[in-house]
C-alpha positions as CSV (number, residue, x, y, z in Angstrom):
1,X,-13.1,128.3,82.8
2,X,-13.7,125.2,80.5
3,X,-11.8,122.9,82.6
4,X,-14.3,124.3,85.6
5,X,-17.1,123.2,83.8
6,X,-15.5,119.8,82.9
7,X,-15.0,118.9,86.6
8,X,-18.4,120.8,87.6
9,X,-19.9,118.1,85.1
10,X,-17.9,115.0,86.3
11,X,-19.2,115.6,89.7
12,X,-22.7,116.2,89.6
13,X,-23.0,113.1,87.2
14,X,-20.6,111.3,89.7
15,X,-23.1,112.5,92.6
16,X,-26.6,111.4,90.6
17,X,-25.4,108.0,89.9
18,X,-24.1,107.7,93.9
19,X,-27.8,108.8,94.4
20,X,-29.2,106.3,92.6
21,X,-27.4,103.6,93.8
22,X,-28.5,104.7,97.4
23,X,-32.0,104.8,96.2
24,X,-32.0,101.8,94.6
25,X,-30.7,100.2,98.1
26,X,-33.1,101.7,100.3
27,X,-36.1,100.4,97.9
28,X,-34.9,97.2,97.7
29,X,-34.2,96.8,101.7
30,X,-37.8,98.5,102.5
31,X,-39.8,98.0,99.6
32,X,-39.2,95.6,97.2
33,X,-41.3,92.9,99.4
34,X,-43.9,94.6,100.2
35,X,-47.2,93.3,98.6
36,X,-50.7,95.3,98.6
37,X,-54.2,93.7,97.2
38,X,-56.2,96.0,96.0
39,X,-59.7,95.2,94.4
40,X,-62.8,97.9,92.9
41,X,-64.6,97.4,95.8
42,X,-62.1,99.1,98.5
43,X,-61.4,101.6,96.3
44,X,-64.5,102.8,95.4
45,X,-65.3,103.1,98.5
46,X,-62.8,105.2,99.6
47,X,-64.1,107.6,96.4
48,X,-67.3,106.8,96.9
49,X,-68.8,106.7,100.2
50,X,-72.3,105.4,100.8
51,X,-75.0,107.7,100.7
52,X,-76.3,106.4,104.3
53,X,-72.9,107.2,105.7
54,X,-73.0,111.0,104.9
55,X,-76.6,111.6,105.4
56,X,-76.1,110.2,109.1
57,X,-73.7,112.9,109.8
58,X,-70.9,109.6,109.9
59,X,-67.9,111.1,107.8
60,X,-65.5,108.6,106.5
């Protein structure tokens, strides 16, 4: 039964670090470049929608 355990072990961490080196490639191929402004005003408002907007009946 130990020796069980010993090899259950070996291959889950053998599995994570496959996992991880997959990840890795994927967000380096598909991510790593990708650049994205954000500044306060775009962001507040997404949060915090005029008051004109919402009392025309417009919902964002």
């Amino acid at each position: 039964m130990k020796n069980l355990n010993r090899t259950l072990v070996r291959n889950l961490a053998l599995v994570l670090v496959l996992k991880l080196f997959v990840l890795s490639g994927l967000w380096w191929v598909f991510v790593r470049d990708h650049q994205t402004s954000i500044d306060g005003d775009s962001v507040a408002a997404q949060f915090f929608p005029k008051a004109s907007n919402s009392a025309n009946g417009v919902s964002p």
